[in-house]
C-alpha positions as CSV (number, residue, x, y, z in Angstrom):
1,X,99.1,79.0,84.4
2,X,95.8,80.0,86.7
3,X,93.9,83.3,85.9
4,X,94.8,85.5,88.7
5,X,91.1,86.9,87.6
6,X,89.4,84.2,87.1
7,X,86.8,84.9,90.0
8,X,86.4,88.8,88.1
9,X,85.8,86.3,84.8
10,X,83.5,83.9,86.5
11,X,80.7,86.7,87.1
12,X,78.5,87.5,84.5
13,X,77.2,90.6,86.1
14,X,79.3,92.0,89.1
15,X,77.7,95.5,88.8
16,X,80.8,98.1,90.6
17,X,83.7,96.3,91.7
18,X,87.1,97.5,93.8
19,X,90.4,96.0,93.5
20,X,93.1,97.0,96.5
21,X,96.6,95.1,96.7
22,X,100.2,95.6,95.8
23,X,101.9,95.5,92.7
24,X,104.4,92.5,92.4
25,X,107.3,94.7,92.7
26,X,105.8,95.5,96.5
27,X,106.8,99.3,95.5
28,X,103.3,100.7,94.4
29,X,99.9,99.8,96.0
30,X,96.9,99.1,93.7
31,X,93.3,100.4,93.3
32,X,91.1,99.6,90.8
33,X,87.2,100.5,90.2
34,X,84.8,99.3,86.9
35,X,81.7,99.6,86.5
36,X,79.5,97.4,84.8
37,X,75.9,97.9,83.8
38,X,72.7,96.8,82.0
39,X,70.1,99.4,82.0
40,X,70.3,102.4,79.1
41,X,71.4,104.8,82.3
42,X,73.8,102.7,83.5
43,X,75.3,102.3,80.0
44,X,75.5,106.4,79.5
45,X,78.5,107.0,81.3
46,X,81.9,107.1,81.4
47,X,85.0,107.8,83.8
48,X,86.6,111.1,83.5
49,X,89.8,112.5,85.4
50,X,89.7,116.2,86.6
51,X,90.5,118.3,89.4
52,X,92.4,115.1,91.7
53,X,89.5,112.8,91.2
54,X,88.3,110.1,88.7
55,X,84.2,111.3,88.0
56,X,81.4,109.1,86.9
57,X,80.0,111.2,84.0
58,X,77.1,111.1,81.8
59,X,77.3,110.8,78.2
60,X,73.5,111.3,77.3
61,X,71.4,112.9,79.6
62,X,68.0,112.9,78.7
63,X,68.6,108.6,79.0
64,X,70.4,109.5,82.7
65,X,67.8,110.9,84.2
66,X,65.8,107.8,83.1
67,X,67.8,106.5,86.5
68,X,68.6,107.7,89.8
69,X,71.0,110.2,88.9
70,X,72.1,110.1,92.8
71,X,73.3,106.7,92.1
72,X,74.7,107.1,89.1
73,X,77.2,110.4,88.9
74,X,80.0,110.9,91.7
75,X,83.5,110.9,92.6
76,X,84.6,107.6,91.8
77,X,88.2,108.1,93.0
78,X,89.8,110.9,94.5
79,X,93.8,111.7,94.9
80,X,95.2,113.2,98.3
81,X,97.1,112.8,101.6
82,X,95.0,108.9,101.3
83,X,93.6,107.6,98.1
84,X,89.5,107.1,98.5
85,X,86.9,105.0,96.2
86,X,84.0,103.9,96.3
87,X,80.5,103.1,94.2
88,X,78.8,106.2,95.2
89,X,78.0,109.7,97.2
90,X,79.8,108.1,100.4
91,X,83.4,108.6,98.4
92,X,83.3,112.4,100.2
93,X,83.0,111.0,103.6
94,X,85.7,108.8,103.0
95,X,88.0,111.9,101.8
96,X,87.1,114.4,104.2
97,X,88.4,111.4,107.0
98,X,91.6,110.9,105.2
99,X,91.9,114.2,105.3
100,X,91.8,114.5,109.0
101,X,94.1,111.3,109.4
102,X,97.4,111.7,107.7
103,X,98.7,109.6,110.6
104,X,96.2,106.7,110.7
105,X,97.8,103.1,110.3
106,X,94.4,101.3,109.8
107,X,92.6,101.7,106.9
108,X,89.6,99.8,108.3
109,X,89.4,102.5,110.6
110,X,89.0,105.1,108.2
111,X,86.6,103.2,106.5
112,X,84.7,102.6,109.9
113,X,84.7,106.3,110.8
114,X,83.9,107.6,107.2
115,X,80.6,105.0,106.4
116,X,79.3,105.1,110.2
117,X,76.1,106.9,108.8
118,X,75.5,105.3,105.4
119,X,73.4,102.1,104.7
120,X,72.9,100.0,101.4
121,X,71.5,101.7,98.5
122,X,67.8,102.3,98.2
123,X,67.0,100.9,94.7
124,X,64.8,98.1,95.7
125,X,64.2,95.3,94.9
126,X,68.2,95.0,94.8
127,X,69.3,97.1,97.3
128,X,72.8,97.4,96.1
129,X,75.7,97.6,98.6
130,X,77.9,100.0,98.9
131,X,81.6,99.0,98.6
132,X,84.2,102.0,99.4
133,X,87.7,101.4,99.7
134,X,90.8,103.6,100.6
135,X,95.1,103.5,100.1
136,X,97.1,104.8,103.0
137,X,100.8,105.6,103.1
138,X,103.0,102.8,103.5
139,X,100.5,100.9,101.2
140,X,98.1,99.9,103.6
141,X,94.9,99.0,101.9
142,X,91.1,98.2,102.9
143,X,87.9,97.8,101.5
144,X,84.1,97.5,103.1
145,X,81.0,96.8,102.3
146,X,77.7,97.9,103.1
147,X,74.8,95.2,102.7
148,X,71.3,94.4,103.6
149,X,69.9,92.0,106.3
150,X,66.7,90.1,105.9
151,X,65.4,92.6,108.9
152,X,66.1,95.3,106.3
153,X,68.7,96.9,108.1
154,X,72.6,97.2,107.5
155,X,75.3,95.0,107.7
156,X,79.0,96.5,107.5
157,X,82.3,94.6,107.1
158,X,85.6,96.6,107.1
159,X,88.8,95.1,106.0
160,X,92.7,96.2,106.7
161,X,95.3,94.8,104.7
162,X,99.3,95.5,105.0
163,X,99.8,93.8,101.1
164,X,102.6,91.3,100.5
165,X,103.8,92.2,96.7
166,X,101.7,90.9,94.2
167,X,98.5,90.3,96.5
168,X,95.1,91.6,96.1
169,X,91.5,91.8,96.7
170,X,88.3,92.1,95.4
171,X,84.8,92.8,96.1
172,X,81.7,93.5,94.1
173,X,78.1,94.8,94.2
174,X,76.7,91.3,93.0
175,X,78.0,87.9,93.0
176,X,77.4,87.4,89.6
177,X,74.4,85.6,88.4
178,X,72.0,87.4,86.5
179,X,68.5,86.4,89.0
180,X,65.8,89.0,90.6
181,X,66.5,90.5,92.7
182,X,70.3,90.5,92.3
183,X,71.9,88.4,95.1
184,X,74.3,90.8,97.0
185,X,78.1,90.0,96.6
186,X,78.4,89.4,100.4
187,X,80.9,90.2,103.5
188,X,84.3,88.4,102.5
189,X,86.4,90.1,100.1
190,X,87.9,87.4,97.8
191,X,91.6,87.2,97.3
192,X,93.5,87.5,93.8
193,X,96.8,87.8,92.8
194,X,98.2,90.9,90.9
195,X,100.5,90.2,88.2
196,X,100.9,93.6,86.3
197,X,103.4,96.1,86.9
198,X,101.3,99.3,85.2
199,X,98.1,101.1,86.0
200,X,97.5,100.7,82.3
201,X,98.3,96.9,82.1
202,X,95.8,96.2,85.1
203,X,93.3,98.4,84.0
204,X,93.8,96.4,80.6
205,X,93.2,92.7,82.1
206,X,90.4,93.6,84.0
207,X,88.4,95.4,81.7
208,X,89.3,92.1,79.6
209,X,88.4,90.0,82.0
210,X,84.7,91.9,82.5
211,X,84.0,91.0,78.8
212,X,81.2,88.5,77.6
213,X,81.4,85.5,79.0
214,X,78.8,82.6,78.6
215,X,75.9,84.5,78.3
216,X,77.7,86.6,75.5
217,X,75.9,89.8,77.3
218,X,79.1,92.8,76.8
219,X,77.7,95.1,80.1
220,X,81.4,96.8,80.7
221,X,81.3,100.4,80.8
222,X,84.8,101.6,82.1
223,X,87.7,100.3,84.5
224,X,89.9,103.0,86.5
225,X,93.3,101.8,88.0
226,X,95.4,104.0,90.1
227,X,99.5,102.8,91.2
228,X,100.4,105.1,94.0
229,X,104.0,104.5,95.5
230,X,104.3,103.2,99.0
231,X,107.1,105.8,99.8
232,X,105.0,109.2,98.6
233,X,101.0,107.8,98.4
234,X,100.9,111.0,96.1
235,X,103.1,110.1,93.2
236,X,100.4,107.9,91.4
237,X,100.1,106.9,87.8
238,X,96.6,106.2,86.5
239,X,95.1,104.5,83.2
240,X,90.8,104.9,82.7
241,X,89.3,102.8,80.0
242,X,86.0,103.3,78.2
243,X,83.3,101.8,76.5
244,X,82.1,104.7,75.0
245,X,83.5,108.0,74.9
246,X,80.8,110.0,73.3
């Protein structure tokens, strides 16, 4: 039987990653966010849900404000009229468009008219992209990402999706291999298929699937995964996993 994760498995260091699609019932649509990391300050976090939202959160910090603390602690996730992710800061611009849009059919759109302003995140040498996605009603997914030309200015993609049951996407920070600087996932969200019928059992197999691979390297911190039914986007169900919890 393929690995309907086997491009998640194949990475040895994907950094953040989204996950949008439709459960294989077609009743719920999907979100997912993890967050690997390899630096102390990365590692001193978990997920936390309060107040509507999934948070990033520190768990030590004297070692977190080793990092970029801007980078580091945000709303990962936050419940509403539209469902918004993202790696960083840029998730409130995503909400407060959402907000404005109850009737908006394109989540591309959103996407478009939330990141207008935002460019690729300035931790050089890397420059880590941002990659935001949102849920609409109906189930209407999309995801974007925000990378780095060779001029040094921004490249955007936004994708719109209306899921077929049990399809799904992905996108990622990195591609995967552990070089310097880390090479950029890219434009072109890679398809998977969604086999589980729970938040809990996704958020299970991905967080699996981000385990140590061939270099034996464990760099998973925490995976988030919201259901949210296509009838009523704000009856969700959600399962977080952690690393470390204190």
């Amino acid at each position: 039987m393929n690995d309907p994760l086997a491009p998640l498995r194949s990475m040895a260091y994907p950094g953040r990653l989204i996950i949008v699609g439709r459960d294989p019932g077609g009743s719920r649509a999907v979100l997912v966010y993890a967050i690997t990391g390899r630096s102390p300050s990365s590692q001193a976090r978990r997920l936390r849900f309060a107040d509507q939202a999934v948070w990033t959160e520190p768990l030590d910090m004297d070692v977190l404000q080793k990092g970029n603390v801007d980078l580091l602690l945000y709303r990962a996730i936050v419940l509403g009229f539209g469902i918004a992710v993202s790696n960083g800061r840029q998730t409130e611009d995503i909400v407060q468009v959402l907000n404005r849009a109850e009737e908006e059919t394109d989540a591309g759109t959103v996407l478009a008219r939330a990141l207008r302003d935002w460019a690729y995140e300035p931790d050089a040498p890397h420059y880590t992209p941002r990659i935001s996605g949102c849920l609409l009603a109906a189930g209407r997914v999309g995801l974007s990402i925000i990378g780095r030309t060779a001029d040094g200015s921004s490249r955007k993609s936004f994708h719109s999706w209306n899921p077929s049951p049990g399809t799904g996407w992905l996108i990622a920070t990195y591609r995967g291999p552990e070089e310097t600087p880390l090479p950029s996932f890219g434009d072109v969200p890679v398809d998977i298929a969604i086999r589980e019928t729970t938040a809990e059992e996704l958020a299970k197999a991905v967080y699996e699937a981000l385990g140590p691979g061939q270099t034996g390297q464990d760099y998973r911190v925490a995976a988030a995964c919201v259901f949210a039914s296509t009838a009523n986007i704000q009856d969700v169900s959600l399962h977080i996993i952690n690393r470390k919890e204190e």
